[in-house]
C-alpha positions in Angstrom: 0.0 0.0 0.0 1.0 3.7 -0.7 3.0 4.7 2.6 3.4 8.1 1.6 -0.6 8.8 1.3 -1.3 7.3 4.8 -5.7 8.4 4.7 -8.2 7.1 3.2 -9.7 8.8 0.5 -13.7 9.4 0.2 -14.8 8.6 -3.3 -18.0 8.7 -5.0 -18.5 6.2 -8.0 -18.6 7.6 -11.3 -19.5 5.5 -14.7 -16.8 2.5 -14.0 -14.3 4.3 -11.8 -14.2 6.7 -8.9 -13.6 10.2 -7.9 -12.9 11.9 -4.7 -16.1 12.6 -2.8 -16.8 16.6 -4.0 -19.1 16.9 -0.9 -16.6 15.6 1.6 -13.7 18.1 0.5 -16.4 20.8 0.8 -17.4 19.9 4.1 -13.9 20.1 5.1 -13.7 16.9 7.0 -10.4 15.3 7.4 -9.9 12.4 5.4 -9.7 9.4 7.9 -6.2 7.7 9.1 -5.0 4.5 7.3 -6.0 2.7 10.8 -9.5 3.1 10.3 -9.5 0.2 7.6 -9.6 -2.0 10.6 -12.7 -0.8 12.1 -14.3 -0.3 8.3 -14.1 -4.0 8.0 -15.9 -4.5 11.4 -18.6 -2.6 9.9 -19.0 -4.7 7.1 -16.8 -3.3 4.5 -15.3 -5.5 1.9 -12.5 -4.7 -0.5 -11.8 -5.2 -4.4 -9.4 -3.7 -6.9 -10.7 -0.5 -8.8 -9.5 2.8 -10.2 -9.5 6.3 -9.1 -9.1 9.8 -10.8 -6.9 11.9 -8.8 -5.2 14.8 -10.2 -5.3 14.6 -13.4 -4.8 10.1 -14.1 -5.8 7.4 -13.3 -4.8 5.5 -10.0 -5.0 2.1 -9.4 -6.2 1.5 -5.9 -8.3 -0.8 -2.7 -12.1 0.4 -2.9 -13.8 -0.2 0.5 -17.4 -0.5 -0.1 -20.2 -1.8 2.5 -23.1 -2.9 -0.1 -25.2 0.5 1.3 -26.1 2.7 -1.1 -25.9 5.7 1.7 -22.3 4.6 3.4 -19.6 6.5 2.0 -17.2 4.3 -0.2 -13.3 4.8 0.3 -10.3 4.0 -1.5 -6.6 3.0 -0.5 -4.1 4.2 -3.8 -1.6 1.9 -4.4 2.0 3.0 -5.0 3.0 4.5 -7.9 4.7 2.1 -10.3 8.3 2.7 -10.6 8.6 2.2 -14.8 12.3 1.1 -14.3 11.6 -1.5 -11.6 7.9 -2.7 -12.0 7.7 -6.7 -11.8 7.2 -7.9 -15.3 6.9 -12.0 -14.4 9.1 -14.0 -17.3 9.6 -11.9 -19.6 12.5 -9.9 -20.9 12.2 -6.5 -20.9 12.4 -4.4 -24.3 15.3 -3.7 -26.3 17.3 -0.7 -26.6 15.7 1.9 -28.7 17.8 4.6 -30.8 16.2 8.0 -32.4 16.4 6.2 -35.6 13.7 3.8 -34.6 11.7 6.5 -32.7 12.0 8.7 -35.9 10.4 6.2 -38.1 7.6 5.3 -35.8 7.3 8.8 -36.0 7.0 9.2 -39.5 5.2 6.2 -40.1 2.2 7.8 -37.7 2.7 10.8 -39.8 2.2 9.2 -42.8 -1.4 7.3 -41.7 -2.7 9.8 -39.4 -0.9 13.3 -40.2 -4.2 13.8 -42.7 -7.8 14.7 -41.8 -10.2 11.8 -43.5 -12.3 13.3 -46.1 -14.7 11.6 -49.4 -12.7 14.4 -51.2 -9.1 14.7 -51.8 -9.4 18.8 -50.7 -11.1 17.9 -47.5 -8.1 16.0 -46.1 -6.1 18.5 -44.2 -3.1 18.2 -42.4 -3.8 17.8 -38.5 -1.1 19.4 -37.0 -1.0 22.7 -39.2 -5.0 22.9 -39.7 -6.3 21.5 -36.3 -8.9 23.7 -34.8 -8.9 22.8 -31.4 -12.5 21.9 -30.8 -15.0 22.9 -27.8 -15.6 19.6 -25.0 -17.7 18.7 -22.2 -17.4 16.4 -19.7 -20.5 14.6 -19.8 -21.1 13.9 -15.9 -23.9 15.6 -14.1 -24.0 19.4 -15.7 -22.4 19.9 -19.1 -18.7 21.5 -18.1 -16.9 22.5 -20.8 -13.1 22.2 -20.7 -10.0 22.8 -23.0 -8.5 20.0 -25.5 -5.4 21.1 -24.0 -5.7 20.0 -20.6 -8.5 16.4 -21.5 -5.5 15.0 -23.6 -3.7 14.4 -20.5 -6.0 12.2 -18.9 -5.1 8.6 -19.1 -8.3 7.1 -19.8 -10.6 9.0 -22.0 -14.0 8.2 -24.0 -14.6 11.0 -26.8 -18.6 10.9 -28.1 -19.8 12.9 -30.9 -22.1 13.1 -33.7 -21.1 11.5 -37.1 -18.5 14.3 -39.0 -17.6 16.1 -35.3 -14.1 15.7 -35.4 -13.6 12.5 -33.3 -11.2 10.6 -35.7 -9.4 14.3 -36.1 -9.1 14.5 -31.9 -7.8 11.3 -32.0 -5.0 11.4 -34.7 -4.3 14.7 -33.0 -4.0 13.4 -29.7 -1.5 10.2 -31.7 0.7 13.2 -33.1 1.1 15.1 -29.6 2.1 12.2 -28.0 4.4 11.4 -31.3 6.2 14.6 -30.9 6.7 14.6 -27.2 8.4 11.1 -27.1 10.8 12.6 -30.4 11.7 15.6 -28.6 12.7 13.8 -25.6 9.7 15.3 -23.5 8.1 11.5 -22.4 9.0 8.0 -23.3 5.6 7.4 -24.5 5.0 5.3 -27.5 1.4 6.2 -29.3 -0.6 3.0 -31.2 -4.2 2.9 -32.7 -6.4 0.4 -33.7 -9.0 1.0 -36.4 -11.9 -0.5 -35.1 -13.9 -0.9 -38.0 -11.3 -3.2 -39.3 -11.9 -5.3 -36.1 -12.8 -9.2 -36.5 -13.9 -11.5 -34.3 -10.8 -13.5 -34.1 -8.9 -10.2 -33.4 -7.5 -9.7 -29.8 -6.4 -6.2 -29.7 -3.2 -7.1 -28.4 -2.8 -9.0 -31.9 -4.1 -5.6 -33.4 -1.8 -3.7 -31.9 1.3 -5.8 -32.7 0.3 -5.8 -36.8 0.1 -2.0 -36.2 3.3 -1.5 -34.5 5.0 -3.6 -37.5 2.9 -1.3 -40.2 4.3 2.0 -38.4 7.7 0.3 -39.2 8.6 -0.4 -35.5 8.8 -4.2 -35.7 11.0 -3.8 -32.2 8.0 -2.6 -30.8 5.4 -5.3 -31.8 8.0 -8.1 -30.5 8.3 -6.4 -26.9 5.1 -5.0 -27.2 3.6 -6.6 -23.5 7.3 -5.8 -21.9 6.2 -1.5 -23.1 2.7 -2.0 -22.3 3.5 -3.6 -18.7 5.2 -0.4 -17.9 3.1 2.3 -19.3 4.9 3.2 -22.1 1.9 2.7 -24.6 -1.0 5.7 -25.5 -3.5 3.5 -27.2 -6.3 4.9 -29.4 -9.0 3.3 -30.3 -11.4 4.4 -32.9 -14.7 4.2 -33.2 -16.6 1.7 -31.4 -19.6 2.8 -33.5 -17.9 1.6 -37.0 -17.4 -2.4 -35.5 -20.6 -4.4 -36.5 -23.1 -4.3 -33.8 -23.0 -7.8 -33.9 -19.9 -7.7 -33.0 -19.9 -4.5 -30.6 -20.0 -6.3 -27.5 -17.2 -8.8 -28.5 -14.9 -5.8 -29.5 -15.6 -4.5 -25.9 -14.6 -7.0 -24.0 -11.6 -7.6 -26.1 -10.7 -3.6 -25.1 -11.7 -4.3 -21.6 -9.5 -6.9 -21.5 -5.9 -5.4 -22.5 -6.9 -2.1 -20.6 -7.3 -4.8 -17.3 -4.1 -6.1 -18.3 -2.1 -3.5 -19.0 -3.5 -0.6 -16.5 -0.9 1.8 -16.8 -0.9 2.7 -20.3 -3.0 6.0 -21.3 -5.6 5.3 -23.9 -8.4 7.3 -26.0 -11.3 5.4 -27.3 -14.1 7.5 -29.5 -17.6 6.7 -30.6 -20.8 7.8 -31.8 -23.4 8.6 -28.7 -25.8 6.1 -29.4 -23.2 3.7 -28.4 -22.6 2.6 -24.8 -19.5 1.7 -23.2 -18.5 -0.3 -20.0 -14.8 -0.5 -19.6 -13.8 -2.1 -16.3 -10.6 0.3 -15.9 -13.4 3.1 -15.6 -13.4 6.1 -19.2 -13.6 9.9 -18.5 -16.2 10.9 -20.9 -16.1 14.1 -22.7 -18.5 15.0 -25.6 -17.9 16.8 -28.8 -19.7 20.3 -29.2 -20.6 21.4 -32.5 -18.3 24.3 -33.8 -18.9 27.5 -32.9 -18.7 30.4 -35.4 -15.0 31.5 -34.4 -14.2 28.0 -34.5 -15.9 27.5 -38.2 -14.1 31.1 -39.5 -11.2 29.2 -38.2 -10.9 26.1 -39.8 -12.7 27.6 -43.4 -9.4 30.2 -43.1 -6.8 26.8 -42.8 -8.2 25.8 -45.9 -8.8 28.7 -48.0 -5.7 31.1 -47.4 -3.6 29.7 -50.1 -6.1 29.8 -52.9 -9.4 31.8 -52.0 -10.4 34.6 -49.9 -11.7 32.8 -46.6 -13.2 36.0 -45.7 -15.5 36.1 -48.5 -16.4 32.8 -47.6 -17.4 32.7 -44.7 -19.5 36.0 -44.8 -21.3 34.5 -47.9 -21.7 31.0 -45.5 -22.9 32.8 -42.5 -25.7 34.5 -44.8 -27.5 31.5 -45.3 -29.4 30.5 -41.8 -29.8 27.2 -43.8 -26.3 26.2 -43.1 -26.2 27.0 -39.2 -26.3 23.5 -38.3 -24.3 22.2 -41.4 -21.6 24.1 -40.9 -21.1 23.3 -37.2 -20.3 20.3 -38.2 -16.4 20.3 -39.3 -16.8 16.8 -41.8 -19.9 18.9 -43.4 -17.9 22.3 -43.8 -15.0 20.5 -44.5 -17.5 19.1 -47.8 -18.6 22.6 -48.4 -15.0 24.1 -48.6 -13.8 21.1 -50.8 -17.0 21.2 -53.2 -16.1 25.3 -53.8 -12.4 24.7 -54.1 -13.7 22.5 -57.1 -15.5 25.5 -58.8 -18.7 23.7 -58.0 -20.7 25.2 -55.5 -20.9 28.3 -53.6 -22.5 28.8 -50.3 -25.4 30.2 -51.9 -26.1 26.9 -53.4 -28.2 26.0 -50.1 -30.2 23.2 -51.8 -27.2 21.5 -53.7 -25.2 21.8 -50.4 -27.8 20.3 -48.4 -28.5 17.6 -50.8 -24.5 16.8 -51.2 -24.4 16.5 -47.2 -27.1 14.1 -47.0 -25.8 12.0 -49.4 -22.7 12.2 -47.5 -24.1 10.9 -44.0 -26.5 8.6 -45.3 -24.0 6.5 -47.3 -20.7 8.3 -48.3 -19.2 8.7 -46.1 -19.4 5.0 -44.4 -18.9 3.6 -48.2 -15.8 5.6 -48.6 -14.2 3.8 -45.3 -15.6 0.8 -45.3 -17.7 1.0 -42.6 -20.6 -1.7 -42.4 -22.1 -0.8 -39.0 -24.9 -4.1 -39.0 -24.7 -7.2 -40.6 -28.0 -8.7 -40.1 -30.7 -5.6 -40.6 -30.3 -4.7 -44.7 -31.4 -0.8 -45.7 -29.8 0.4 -48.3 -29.4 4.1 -48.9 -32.5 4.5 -50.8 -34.7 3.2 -48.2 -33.0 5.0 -45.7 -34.0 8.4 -47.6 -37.3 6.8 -47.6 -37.3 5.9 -43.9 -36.4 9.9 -43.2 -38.6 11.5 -46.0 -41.6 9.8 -44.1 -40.8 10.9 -41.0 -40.2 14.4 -42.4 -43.7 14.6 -43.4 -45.5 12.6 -40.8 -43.2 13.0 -37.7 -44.0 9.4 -37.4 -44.0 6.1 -39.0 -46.9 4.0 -38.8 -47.5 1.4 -40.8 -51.1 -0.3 -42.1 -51.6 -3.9 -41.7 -51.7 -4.3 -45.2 -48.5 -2.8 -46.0 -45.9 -4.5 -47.6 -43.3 -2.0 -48.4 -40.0 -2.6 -46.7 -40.5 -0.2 -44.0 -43.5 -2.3 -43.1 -41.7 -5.6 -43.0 -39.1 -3.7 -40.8 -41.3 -2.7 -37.8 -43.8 -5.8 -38.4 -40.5 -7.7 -37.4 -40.4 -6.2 -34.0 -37.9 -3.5 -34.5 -40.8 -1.1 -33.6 -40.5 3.2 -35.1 -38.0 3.9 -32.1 -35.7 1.2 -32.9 -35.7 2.5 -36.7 -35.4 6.4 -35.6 -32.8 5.5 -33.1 -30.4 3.3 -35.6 -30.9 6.1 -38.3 -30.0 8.6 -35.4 -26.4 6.5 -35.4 -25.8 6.0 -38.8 -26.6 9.0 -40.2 -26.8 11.4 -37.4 -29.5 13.6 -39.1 -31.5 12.7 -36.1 -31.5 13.5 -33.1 -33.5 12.9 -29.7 -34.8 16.0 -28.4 -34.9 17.1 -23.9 -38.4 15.9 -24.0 -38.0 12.7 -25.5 -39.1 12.8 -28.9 -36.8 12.9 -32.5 -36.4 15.5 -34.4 -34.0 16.6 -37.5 -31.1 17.9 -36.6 -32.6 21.6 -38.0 -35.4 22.7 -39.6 -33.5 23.0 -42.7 -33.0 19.2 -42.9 -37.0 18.4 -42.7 -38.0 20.7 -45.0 -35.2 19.2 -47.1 -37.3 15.8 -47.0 -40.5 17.3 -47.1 -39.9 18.7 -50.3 -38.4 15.5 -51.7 -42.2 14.0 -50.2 -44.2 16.9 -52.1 -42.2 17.2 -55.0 -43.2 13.2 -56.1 -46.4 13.6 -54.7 -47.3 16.8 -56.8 -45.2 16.2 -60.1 -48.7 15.1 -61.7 -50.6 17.9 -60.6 -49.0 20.7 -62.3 -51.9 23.1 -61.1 -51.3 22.5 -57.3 -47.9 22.6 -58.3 -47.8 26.0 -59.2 -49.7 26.9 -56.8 -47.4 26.1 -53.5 -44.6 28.0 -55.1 -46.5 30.5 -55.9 -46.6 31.3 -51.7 -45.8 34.5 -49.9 -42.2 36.2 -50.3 -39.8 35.2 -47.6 -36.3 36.9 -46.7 -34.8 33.2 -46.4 -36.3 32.4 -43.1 -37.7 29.3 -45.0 -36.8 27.6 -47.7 -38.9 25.1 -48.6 -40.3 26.6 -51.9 -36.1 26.8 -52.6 -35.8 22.9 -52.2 -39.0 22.3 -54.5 -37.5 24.4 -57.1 -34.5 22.9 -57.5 -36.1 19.5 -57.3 -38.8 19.7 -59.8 -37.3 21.1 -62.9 -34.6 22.2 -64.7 -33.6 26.2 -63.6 -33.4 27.5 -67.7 -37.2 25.8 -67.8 -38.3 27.7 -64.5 -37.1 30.5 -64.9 -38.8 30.7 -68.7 -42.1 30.0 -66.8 -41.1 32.6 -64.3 -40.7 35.5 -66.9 -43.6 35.2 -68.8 -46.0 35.7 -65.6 -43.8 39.0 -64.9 -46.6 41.3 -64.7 -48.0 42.7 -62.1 -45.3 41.9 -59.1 -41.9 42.1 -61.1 -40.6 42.5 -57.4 -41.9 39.5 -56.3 -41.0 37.2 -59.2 -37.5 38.9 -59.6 -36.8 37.6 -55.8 -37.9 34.5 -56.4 -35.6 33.8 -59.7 -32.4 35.0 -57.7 -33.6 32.4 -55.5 -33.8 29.9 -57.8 -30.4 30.6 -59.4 -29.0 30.1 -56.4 -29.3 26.6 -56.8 -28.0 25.2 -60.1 -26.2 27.0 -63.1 -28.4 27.7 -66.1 -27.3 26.6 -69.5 -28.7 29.3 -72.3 -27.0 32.5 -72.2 -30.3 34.6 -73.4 -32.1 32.9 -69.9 -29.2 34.6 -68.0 -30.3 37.8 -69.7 -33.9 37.4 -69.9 -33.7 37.4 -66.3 -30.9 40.1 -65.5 -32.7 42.5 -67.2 -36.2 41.8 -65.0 -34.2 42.4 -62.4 -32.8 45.5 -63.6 -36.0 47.0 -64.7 -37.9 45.9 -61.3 -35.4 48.0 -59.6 -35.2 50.8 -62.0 -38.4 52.6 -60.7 -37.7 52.2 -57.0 -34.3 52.9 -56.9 -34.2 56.5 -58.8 -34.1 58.2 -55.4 -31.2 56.1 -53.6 -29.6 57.7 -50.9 -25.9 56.4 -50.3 -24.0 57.0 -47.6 -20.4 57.6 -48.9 -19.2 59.3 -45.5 -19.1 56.1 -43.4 -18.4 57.1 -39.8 -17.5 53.5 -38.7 -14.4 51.8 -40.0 -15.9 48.1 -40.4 -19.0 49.5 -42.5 -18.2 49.0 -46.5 -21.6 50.7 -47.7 -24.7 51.8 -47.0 -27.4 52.9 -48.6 -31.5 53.8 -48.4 -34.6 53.8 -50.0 -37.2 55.4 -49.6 -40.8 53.5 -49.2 -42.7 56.4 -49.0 -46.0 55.3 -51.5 -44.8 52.1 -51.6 -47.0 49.3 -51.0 -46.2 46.6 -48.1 -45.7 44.2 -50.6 -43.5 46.2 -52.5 -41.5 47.4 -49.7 -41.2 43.3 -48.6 -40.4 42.5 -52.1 -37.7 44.9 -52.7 -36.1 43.7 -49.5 -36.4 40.0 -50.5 -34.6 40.6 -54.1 -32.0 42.9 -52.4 -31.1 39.9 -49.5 -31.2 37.4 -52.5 -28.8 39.2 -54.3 -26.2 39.9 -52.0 -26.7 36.0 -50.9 -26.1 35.0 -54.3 -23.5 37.6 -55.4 -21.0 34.9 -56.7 -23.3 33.3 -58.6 -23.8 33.4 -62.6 -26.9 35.2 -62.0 -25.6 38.2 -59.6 -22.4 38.3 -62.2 -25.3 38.7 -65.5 -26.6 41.7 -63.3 -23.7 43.0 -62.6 -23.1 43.2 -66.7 -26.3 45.0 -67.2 -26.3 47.6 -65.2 -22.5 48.5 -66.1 -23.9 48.7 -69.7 -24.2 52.6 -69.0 -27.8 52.4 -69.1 -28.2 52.5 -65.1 -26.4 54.5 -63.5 -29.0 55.4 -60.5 -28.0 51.7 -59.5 -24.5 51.9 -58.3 -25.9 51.4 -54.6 -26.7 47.7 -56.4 -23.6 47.5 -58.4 -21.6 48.0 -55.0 -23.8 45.6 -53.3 -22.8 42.9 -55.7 -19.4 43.4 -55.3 -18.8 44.0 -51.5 -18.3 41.2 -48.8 -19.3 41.5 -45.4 -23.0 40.7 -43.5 -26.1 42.2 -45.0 -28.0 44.4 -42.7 -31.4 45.7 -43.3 -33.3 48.3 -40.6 -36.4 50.3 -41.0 -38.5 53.3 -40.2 -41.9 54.2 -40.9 -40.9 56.0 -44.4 -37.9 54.4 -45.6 -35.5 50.9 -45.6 -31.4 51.1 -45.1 -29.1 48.3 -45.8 -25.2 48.5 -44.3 -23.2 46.0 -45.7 -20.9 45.1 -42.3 -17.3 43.7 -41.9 -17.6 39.9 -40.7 -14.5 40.6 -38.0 -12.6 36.8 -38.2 -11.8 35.8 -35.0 -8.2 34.8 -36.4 -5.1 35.9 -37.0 -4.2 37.2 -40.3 -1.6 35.0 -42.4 -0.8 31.4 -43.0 -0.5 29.0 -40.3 2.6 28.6 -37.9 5.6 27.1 -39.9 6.8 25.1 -36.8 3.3 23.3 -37.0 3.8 21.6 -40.1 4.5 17.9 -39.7 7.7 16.5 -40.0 10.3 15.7 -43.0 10.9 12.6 -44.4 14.0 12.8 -43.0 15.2 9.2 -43.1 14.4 8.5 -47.2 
């Protein structure tokens, strides 16, 4: 026992492991002499062998517990293993190690975890110079957030997030830093991780773990990989528990429950989706994944666009579109976004094709392009899974008639029941999620109006008249955009937009907003449709426009322009129009559309619209107040909250130094 710690420590049980009691270090009481074990045991108390989190790690120690849930439990830490000394039984311990080895386990981690994953080839980053270091909380009791910086430390951690958070970048990150400490000299820690979805039944992860050593070119390692492990000189990562089989989930636990009993000194990382529990007897802190916040999203889209595009321009144009909020929180789904624009084919205003591009990614991409089967026994393919969600989006619930036979019905007639359907598409796709009050909902209201359009647009593709007649509903600023979605699903933009400028009369207004909106989402063909609809826009401006007031004298540095209208005889729907086609525009100012307008008005013909020409060509946040006679817009500065400049030079990862 642990001389130099002579009390008893008061613990309280927490997930697996223990901590030390909160409320009896807030009560002040002493904690009891090493004697009092004697009259514990009188009492009832019986011991076993369990873990403890005390400053900072994890401490193997005696847990005295009495079987009452209201008697305080205790634990007796055991000594701190001396890594030089520790009894290793028959075997040998490891071999010398020079830097030579060290550098190419280095570089071999490098090489198959110094890169984000990504469907793309532009979404893959590299971690250490592009790592955003994300936002955490521990998950016990009240959410308490707490920096990367100080969790990595911890020697047994559990990382939870939705699909595309940034777990398998945390881990790799967490791989490097440990990487880098033991090549510097700074710990004598070597790093290891096991791919989980790779797991197979006849795996042990000990067996994983030595095939991994001898991939990272440290044969050494995988010979004497117990004599390491039996001293603490492993990190072990292993990543995500979600991607094994769930036929196989439980197997793969016990196999990781196993070598962390064995080998109880070594630090390791394990991440998952939330859906999936986790029992580990050595006792996991558990920290969840918090979407990005918009510093952190300004962040990483300025790692990947500072070489090649202005980040600046992007993200103001990103954080126009309320659509995104949720997408773009999500660092695998901006990371898509960012890729898809490097590739000249999107831009943020492209809300419907982004949208459509991240489901497709969630639903199946993203698993196919890893490999990933997550069940072996229950069989829905991508399209039913659409099908699955598209229901739901228009129903919020999936019952199912006696006489159906689709395979949705076949599904829940089985006994997997609507909650076990919601909950599985919750985990493989995450576009669910499970609200405080105990029902699902999409992730944002984006997402099921996404679906619902997909519902309405088959249902009403025969019925041309009520077709027409649901997009023919009342002007919106982009708070929804349903009538969006059902435009870009139901034709082609060149044959809308033809339908659209024959019906110009009496609301040019109107119709103008509403074919910006529909460029927005896909790139007409025929030059004249460009034109056919650049000039409706210029002419339904023309007249309301004459008497622009712009505001050259700015008095506050981050305000490009601003300018206002007056509305005085104007009707409401004019006045709402006009501030519809003016949001659209600037929404969609990189677009084909914006650029035709931007052509026709510099024809000379218009020159009372420069307050539109400058809005067409200035970045920054749209802002739109009013008073009883009149409208202003200020186009705003979106202030980054990073620094200006590529990243850090000593960041990037190592040379290839040894070939």
């Amino acid at each position: 026992m642990n001389t130099g710690e002579p009390e008893l420590i008061p613990v309280d049980p927490c997930e697996g492991f223990f901590i030390v009691s909160q409320d009896w270090l807030t009560a002040g009481l002493p904690f009891p002499a090493i004697s009092e074990r004697l009259r514990l045991a009188q009492r009832g108390y019986t011991t076993r062998r369990g873990s403890v989190h005390i400053d900072g790690r994890s401490r193997t120690a005696i847990i005295l517990e009495s079987g009452n849930a209201d008697d305080q439990v205790f634990a007796d830490l055991e000594a701190d293993i001396d890594l030089e000394t520790v009894e290793v039984g028959d075997e040998s311990p490891p071999g010398e190690v020079g830097p030579e080895d060290i550098e190419r386990l280095v570089l071999g981690l490098h090489s198959r975890y110094g890169l984000s994953e990504g469907i793309l080839p532009e979404q893959r980053a590299h971690i250490l110079g592009g790592f955003v270091e994300p936002r955490l909380a521990l998950t016990k009791g009240e959410p308490n957030l707490i920096p990367w910086g100080e969790l990595r430390e911890q020697s047994y951690l559990l990382v939870s997030g939705a699909p595309g958070s940034g777990k398998t970048t945390l881990l790799r990150h967490w791989l490097l830093w440990h990487a880098d400490r033991t090549r510097r000299g700074d710990a004598t820690v070597l790093p290891l991780c096991v791919s989980l979805r790779h797991f197979s039944s006849s795996d042990t992860m000990e067996i994983a773990l030595r095939r991994e050593a001898v991939e990272m070119g440290a044969p050494w390692l995988g010979r004497d990989l117990r004599a390491y492990a039996r001293r603490g000189m492993l990190a072990v990562a292993f990543d995500g528990l979600d991607e094994v089989p769930a036929e196989y989930r439980n197997l793969a636990i016990r196999s990781i429950s196993e070598f962390t009993r064995s080998f109880p000194y070594c630090q390791y990382l394990v991440t998952t989706r939330p859906q999936v529990g986790i029992q580990l007897d050595v006792g996991l802190l558990r920290a969840d994944l918090l979407p990005l916040d918009r510093s952190r999203c300004r962040q990483l889209a300025y790692h990947r666009l500072y070489e090649t595009k202005s980040w600046k321009t992007f993200t103001a144009k990103v954080e126009a579109e309320p659509a995104l909020d949720w997408i773009v929180a999500n660092p695998l789904a901006l990371s898509l976004i960012i890729a898809r624009f490097l590739r000249h084919e999107i831009t943020p205003s492209y809300v419907t094709e982004i949208i459509a591009g991240v489901v497709d990614m969630f639903v199946d991409g993203w698993d196919a392009s890893r490999g990933v089967v997550r069940t072996k026994s229950r069989n829905l393919s991508p399209a039913e899974k659409r099908r699955i969600l598209a229901r739901f989006a228009a129903t919020h619930k999936l019952e199912v008639s006696d006489g159906d036979t689709t395979p949705l019905a076949s599904e829940i007639n089985a006994g997997y029941g609507e909650e076990s359907l919601l909950s599985m598409l919750s985990e493989h796709t995450g576009l669910l999620a499970r609200q405080d009050r105990g029902v699902w909902a999409f992730r944002s209201s984006a997402l099921e109006e996404y679906f619902r359009a997909t519902v309405l647009v088959s249902a009403l593709t025969s019925k041309a008249g009520e077709f027409r007649k649901l997009l023919k509903g009342p002007i919106s600023a982009g708070t929804s955009y349903l009538a969006r979605f059902i435009s870009f699903m139901s034709s082609d933009a060149d044959d809308q937009i033809d339908g659209l400028l024959r019906r110009t009369k009496p609301k040019e207004l109107g119709v103008a907003a509403k074919l910006t909106d529909v460029l927005s989402q896909s790139l007409p063909t025929r030059r004249s449709t460009l034109f056919g609809y650049a000039n409706l826009v210029v002419a339904a401006l023309d007249d309301q426009l004459r008497n622009v007031e712009i505001n050259r004298k700015v008095t506050f540095p981050n305000v490009f322009l601003s300018f206002t209208v007056s509305t005085v005889g104007m009707t409401p729907y004019v006045a709402t129009a006009l501030a519809a086609l003016i949001a659209a525009l600037h929404r969609s100012r990189d677009g084909v559309g914006a650029e035709t307008v931007l052509a026709v008005i510099e024809s000379g013909r218009h020159p009372h619209l420069s307050a539109i020409r400058e809005l067409l060509r200035t970045n920054g946040e749209l802002q739109e107040s009013r008073t009883h006679d009149s409208i202003t817009w200020k186009v705003v500065e979106i202030l980054p909250d990073v620094p200006e400049g590529p990243p850090e030079a000593d960041l990037r990862p190592p040379s290839d130094t040894l070939h």
